[in-house]
KOLMI-83021 format. One record per atom (N, C-alpha, C): x, y, z; residue in three letters. Coordinates in steps of 0.1 Angstrom, whole numbers, padded with zeros to 4 digits, always signed. Layout:
<rs>
XYZALA ...
</rs>
This chain:
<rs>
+1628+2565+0139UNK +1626+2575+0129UNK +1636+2573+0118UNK +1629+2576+0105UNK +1642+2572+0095UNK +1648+2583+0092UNK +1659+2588+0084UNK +1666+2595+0081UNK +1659+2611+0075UNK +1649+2603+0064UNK +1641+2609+0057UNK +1630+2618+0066UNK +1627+2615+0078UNK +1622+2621+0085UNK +1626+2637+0093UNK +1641+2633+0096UNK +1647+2647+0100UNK +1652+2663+0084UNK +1652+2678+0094UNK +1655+2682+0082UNK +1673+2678+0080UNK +1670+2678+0061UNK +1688+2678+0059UNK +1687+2691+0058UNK +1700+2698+0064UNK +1704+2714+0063UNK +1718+2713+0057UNK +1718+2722+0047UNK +1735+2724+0037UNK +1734+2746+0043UNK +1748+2744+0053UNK +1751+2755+0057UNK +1762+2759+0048UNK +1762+2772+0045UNK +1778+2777+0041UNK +1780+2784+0048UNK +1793+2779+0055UNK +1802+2791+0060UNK +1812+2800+0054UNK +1811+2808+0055UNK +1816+2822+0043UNK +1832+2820+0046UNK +1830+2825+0062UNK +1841+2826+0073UNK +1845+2843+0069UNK +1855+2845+0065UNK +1859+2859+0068UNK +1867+2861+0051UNK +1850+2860+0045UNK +1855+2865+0027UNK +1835+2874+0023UNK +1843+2880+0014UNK +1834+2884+0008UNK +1829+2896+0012UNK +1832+2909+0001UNK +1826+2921+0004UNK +1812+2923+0004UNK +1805+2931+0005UNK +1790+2935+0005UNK +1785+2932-0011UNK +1791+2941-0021UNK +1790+2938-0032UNK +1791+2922-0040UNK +1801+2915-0036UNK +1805+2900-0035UNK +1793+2894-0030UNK +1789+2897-0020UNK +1779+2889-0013UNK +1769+2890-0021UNK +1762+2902-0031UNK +1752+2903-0033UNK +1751+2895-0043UNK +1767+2894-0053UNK +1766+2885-0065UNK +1763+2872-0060UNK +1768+2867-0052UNK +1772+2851-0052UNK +1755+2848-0044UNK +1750+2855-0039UNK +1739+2849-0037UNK +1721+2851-0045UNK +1725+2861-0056UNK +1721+2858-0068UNK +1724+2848-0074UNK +1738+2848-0075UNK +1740+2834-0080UNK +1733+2818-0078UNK +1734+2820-0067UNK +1727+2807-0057UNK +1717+2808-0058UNK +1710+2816-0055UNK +1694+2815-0054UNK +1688+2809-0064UNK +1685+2809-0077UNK +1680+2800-0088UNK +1685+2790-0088UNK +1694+2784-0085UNK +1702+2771-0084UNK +1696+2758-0074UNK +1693+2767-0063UNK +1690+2759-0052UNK +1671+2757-0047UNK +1669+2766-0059UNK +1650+2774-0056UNK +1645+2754-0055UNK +1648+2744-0062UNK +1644+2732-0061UNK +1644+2726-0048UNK +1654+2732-0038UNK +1655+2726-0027UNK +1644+2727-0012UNK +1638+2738-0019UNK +1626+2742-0006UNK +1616+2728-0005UNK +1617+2727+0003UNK +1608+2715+0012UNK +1612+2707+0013UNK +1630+2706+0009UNK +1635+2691+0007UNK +1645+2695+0015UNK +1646+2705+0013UNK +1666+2707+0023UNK +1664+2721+0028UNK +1668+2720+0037UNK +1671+2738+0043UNK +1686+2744+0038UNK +1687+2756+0035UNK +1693+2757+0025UNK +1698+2774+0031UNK +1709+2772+0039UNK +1716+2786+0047UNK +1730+2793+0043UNK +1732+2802+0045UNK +1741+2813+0041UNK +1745+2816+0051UNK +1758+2815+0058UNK +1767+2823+0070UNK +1779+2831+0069UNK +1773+2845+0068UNK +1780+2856+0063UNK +1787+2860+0075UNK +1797+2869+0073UNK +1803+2880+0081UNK +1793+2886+0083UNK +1796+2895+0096UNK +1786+2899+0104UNK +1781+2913+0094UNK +1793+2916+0082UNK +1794+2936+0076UNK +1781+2930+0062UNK +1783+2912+0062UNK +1777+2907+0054UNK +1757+2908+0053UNK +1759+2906+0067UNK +1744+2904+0072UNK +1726+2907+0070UNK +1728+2926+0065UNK +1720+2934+0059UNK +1717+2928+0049UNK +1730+2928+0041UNK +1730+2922+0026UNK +1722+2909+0024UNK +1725+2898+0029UNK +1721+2883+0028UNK +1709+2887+0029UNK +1701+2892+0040UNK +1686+2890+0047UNK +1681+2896+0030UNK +1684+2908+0026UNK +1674+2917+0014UNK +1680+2907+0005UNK +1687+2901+0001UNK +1689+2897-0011UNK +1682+2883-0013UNK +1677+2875+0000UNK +1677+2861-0002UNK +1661+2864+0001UNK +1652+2878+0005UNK +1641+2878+0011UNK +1632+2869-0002UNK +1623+2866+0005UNK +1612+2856-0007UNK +1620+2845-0012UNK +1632+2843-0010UNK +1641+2825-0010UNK +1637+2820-0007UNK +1643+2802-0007UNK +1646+2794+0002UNK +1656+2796+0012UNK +1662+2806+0012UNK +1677+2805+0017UNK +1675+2814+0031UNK +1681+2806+0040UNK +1680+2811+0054UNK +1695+2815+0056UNK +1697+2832+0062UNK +1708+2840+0069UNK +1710+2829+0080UNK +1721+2828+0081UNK +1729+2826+0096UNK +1743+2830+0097UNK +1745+2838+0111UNK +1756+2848+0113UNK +1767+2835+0118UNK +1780+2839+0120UNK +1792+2829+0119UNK +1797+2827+0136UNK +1790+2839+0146UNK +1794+2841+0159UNK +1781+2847+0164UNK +1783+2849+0178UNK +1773+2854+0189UNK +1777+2856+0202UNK +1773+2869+0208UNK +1782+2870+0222UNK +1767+2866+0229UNK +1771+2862+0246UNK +1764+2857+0250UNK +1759+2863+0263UNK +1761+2877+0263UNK +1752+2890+0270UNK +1746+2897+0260UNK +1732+2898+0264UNK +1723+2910+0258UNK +1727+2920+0254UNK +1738+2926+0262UNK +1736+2941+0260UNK +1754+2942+0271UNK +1759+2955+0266UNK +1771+2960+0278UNK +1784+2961+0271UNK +1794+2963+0279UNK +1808+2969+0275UNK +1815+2956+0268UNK +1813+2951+0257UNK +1815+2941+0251UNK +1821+2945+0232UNK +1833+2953+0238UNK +1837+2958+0227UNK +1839+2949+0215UNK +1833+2954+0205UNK +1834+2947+0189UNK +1824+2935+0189UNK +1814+2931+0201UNK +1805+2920+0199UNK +1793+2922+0197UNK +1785+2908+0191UNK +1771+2914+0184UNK +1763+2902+0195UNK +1753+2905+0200UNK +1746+2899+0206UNK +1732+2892+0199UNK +1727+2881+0203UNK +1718+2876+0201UNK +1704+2883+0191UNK +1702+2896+0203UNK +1689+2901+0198UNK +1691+2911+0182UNK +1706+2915+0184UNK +1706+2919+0173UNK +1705+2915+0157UNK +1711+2900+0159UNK +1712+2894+0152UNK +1696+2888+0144UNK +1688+2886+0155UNK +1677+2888+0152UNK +1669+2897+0143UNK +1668+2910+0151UNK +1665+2924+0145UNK +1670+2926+0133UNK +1682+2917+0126UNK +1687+2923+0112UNK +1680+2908+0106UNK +1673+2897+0111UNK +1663+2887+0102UNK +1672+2876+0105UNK +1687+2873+0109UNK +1691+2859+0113UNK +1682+2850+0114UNK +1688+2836+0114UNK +1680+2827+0115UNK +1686+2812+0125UNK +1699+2817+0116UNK +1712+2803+0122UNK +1724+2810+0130UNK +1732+2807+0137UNK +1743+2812+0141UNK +1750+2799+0142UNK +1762+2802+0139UNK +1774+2791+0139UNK +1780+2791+0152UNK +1776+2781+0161UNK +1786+2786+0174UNK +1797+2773+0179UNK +1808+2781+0183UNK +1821+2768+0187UNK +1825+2761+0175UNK +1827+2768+0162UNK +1834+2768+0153UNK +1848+2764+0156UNK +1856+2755+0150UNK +1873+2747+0154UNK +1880+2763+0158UNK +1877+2772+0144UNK +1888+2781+0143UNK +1887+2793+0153UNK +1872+2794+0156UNK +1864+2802+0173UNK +1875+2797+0180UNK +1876+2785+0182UNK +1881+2776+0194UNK +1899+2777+0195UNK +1902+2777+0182UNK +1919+2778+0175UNK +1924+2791+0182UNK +1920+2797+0176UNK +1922+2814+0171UNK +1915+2821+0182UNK +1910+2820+0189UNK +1905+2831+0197UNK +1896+2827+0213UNK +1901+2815+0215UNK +1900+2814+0231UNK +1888+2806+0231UNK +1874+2798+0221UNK +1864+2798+0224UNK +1867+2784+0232UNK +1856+2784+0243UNK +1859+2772+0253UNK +1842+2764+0251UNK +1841+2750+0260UNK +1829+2747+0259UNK +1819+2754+0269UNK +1825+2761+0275UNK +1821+2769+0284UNK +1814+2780+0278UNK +1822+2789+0265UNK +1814+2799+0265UNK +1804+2794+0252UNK +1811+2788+0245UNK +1800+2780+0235UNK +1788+2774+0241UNK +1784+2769+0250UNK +1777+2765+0261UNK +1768+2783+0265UNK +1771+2790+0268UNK +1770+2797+0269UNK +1763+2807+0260UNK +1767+2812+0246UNK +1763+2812+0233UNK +1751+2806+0232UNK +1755+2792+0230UNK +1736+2785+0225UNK +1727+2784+0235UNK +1729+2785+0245UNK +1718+2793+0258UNK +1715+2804+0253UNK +1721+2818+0246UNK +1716+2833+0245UNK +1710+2831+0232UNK +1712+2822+0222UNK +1710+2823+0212UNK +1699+2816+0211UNK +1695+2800+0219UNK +1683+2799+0221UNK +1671+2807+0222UNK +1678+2813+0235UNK +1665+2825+0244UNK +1659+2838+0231UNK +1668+2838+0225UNK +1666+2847+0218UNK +1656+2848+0203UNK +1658+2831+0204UNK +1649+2829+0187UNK +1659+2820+0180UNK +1673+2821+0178UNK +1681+2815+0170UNK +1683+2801+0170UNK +1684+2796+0160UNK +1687+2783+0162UNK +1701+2782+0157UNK +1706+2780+0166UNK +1723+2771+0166UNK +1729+2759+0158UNK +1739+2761+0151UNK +1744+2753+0148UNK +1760+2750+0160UNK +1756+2741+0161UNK +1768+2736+0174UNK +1781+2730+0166UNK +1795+2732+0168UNK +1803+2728+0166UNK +1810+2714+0174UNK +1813+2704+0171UNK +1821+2697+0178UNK +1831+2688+0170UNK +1844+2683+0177UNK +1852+2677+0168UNK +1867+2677+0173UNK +1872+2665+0170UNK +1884+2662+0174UNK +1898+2667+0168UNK +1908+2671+0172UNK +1921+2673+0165UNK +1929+2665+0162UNK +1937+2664+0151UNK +1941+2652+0150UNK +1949+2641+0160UNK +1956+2647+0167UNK +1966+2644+0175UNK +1954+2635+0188UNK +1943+2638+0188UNK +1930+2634+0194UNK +1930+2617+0186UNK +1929+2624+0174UNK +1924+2610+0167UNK +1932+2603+0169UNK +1947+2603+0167UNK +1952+2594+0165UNK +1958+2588+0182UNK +1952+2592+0191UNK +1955+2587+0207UNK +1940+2579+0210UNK +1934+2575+0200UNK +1922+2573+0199UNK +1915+2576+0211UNK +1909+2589+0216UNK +1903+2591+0221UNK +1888+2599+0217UNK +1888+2600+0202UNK +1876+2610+0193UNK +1864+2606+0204UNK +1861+2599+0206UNK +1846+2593+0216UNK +1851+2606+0229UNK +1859+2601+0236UNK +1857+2610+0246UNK +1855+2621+0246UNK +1867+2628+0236UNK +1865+2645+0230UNK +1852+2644+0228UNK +1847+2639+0218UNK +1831+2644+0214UNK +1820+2644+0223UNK +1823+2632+0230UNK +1809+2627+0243UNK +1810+2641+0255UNK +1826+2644+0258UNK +1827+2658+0271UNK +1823+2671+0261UNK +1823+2670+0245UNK +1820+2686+0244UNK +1805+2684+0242UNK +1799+2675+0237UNK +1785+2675+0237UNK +1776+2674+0247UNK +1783+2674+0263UNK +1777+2672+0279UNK +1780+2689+0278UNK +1787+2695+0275UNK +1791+2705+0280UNK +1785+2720+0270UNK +1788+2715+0258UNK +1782+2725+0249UNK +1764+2724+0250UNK +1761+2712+0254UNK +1742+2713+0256UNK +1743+2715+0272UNK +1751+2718+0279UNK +1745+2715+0294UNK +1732+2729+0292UNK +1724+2721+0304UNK +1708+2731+0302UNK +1702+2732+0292UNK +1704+2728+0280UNK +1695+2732+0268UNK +1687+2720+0268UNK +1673+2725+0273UNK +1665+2718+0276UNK +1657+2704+0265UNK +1650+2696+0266UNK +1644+2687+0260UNK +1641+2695+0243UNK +1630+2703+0250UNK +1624+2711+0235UNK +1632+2718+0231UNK +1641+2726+0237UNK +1646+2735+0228UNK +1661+2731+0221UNK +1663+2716+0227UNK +1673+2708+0214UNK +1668+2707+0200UNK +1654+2705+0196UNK +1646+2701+0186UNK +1648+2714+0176UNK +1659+2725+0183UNK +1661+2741+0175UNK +1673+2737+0177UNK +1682+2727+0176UNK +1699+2730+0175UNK +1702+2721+0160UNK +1715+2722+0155UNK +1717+2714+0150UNK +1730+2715+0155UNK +1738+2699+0152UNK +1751+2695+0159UNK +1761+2692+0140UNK +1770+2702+0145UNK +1775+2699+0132UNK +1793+2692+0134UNK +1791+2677+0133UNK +1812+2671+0138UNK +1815+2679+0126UNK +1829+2685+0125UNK +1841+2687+0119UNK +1852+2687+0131UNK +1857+2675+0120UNK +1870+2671+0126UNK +1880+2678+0124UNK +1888+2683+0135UNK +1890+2697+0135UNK +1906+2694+0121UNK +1911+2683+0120UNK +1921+2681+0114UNK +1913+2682+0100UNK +1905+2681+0094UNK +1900+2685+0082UNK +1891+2697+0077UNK +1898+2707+0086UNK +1890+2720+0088UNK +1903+2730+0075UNK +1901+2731+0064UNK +1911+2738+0062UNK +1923+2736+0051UNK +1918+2720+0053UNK +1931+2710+0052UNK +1934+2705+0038UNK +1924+2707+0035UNK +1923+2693+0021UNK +1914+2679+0026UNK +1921+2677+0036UNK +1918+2665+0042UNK +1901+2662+0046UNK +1897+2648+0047UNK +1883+2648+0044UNK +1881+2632+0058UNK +1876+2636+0064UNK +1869+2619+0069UNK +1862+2608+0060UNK +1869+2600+0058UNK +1860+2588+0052UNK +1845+2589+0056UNK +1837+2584+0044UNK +1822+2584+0047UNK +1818+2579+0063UNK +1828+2561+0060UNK +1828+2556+0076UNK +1831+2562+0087UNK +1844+2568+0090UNK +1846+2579+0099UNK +1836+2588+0105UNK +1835+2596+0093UNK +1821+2608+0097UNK +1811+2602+0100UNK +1804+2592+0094UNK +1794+2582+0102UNK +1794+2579+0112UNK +1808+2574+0116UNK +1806+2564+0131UNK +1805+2580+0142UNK +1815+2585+0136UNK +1811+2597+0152UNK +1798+2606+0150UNK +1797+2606+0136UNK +1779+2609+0139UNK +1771+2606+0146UNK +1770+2596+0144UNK +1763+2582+0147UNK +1766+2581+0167UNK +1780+2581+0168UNK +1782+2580+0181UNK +1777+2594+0187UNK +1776+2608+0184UNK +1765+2619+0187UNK +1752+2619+0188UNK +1751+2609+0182UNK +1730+2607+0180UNK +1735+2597+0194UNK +1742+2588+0195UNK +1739+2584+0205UNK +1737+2591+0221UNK +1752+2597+0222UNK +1752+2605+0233UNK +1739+2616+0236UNK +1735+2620+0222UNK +1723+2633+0227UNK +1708+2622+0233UNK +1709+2607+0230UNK +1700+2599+0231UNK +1702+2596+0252UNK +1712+2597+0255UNK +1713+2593+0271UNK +1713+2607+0276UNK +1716+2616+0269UNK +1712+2630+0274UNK +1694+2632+0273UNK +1692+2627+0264UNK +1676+2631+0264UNK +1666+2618+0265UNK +1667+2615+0254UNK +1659+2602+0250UNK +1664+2600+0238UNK +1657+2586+0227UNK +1661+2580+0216UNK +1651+2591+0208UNK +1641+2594+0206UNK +1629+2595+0200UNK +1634+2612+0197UNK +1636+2621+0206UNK +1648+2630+0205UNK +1659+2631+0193UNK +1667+2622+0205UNK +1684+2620+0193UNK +1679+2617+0180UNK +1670+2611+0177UNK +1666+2608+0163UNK +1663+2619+0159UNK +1653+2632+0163UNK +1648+2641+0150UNK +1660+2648+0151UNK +1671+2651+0162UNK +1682+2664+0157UNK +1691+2661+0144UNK +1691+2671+0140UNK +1699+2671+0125UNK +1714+2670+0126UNK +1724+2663+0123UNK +1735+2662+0125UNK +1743+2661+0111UNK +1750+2674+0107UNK +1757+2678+0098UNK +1773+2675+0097UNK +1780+2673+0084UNK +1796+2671+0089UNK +1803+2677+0084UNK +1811+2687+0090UNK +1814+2696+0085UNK +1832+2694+0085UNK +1837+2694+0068UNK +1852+2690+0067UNK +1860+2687+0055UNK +1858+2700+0049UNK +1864+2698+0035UNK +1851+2689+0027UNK +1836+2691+0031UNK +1831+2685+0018UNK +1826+2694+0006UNK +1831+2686+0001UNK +1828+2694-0014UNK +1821+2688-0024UNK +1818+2690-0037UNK +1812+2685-0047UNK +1814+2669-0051UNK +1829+2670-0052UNK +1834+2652-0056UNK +1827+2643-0040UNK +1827+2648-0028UNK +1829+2639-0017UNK +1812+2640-0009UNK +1802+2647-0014UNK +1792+2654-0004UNK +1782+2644-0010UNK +1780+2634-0018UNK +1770+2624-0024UNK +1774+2614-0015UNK +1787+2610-0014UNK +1788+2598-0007UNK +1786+2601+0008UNK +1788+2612+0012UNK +1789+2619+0027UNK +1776+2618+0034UNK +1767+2623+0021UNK +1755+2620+0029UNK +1743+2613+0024UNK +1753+2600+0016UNK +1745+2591+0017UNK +1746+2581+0030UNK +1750+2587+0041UNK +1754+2580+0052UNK +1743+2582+0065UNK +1732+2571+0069UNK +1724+2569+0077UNK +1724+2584+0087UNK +1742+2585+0093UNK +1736+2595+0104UNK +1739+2612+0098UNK +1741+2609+0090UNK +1747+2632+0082UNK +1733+2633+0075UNK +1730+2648+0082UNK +1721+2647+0073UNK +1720+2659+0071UNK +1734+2663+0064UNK +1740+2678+0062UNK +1752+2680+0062UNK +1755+2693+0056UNK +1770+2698+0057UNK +1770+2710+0059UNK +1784+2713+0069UNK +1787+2730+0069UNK +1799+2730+0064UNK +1795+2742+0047UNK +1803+2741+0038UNK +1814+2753+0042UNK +1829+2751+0038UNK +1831+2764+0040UNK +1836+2765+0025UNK +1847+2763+0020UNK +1852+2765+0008UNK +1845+2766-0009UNK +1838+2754-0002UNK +1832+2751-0016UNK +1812+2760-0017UNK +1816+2766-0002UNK +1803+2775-0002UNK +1804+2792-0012UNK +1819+2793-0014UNK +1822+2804-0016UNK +1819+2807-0036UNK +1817+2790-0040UNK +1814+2791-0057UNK +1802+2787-0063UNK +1791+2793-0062UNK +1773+2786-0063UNK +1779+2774-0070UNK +1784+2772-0078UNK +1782+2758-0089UNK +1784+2748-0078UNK +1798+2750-0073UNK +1801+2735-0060UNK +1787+2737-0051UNK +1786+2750-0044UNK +1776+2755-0033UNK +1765+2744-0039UNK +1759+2742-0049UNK +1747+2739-0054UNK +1747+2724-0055UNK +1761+2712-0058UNK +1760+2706-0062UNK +1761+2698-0050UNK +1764+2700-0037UNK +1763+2696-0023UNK +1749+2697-0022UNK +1740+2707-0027UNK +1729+2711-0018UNK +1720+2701-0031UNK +1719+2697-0042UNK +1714+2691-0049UNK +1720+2669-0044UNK +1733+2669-0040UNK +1731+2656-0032UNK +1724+2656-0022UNK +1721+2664-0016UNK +1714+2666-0002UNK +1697+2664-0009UNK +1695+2665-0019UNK +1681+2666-0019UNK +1682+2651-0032UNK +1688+2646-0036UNK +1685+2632-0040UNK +1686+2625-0031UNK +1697+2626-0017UNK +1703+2619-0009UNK +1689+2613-0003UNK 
</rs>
């Protein structure tokens, strides 16, 4: 299958900006910018959860598909401050970001519950964006293959044949989460590349080929042409440069000459 064949998806991740009002501007903003991209690129918004109302009414009749930034991984119960699956639903979600570096940094997320997460979020209708990615101190003990090959056994354990064809796997290297810093086109390629492989012995080739694999890492306007002019990306989860339609757009317009 060639490249051309799978969808490219340009995600922004918001992360923890933008009031209600903010949200409504910037995705006016966006919307006319990106209206070219429908049938060529999928084209998502990942708000705060205070965000969520807002995105779904503002982007209704878009191209632009809601996806929430987290997901807890019980239905329902004493799960103070968490939003579950179905709810996420019920307000029009479409994507959820799960096992995010800074989930993983900042607040305990393991492959276990991430693993966990894209099971509820499957069941539920959601399609997942999966997180995976090495830290630097990783890279540089050259082990990036191992890290990636154990979180990708672990973050899909159980997620069956079909319902991988609803994930997407998005590498950010966790050293360029933040950073400035960016993976060479080659870099992000090869471990791409090395992920299409591993989901290929987990499933099959015919598989690994349609899942979408995004790279998510400081790309921005100057670096997102060359990024994904590269055989295995066939996407980005934006965070910074998701926050200004002009950059937002100019990613999502390489994405659709790419």
């Amino acid at each position: 299958m060639k490249k051309s064949a799978r969808k490219a998806i340009i995600a922004g991740n918001w992360k923890m900006n933008k009031t209600r009002p903010e949200a409504k501007t910037l995705l006016e903003d966006i919307k006319p910018l990106v209206a070219n991209a429908e049938g060529n690129v999928e084209v998502i918004a990942c708000v705060p959860f205070t965000n969520l109302e807002t995105a779904v009414n503002v982007t209704a009749g878009s191209n632009i598909k809601v996806g929430a930034e987290n997901v807890h991984f019980e239905k329902s119960g004493a799960y103070t401050g968490e939003i579950s699956a179905d709810m996420l639903v019920e307000v029009g979600v479409e994507y959820v970001v799960i096992g995010h570096s800074e989930r993983r940094q900042y607040f305990g997320e393991t492959d276990e519950t991430v693993n966990k997460r894209t099971l509820a979020a499957l069941e539920a209708g959601l399609k997942p964006i999966v997180c995976v990615g090495e830290l630097k101190w990783e890279r540089e003990c050259n082990i990036t293959e191992e890290v990636i090959a154990r979180q990708i056994k672990l973050d899909l354990w159980k997620v069956s044949k079909e319902a991988i064809k609803n994930v997407v796997i998005a590498y950010e290297p966790v050293w360029a989460i933040g950073t400035g810093l960016t993976a060479s086109p080659e870099q992000a390629q090869e471990v791409c590349a090395f992920i299409r492989k591993q989901l290929a012995k987990l499933y099959d080739e015919e598989t690994a080929e349609s899942v979408t694999i995004q790279y998510g890492g400081s790309m921005n306007a100057a670096n997102a042409a060359e990024l994904l002019a590269q055989p295995d990306i066939d996407g980005g989860l934006i965070g910074g440069a998701s926050l200004k339609a002009d950059a937002f757009n100019v990613i999502v317009q390489a994405a659709v000459n790419g």
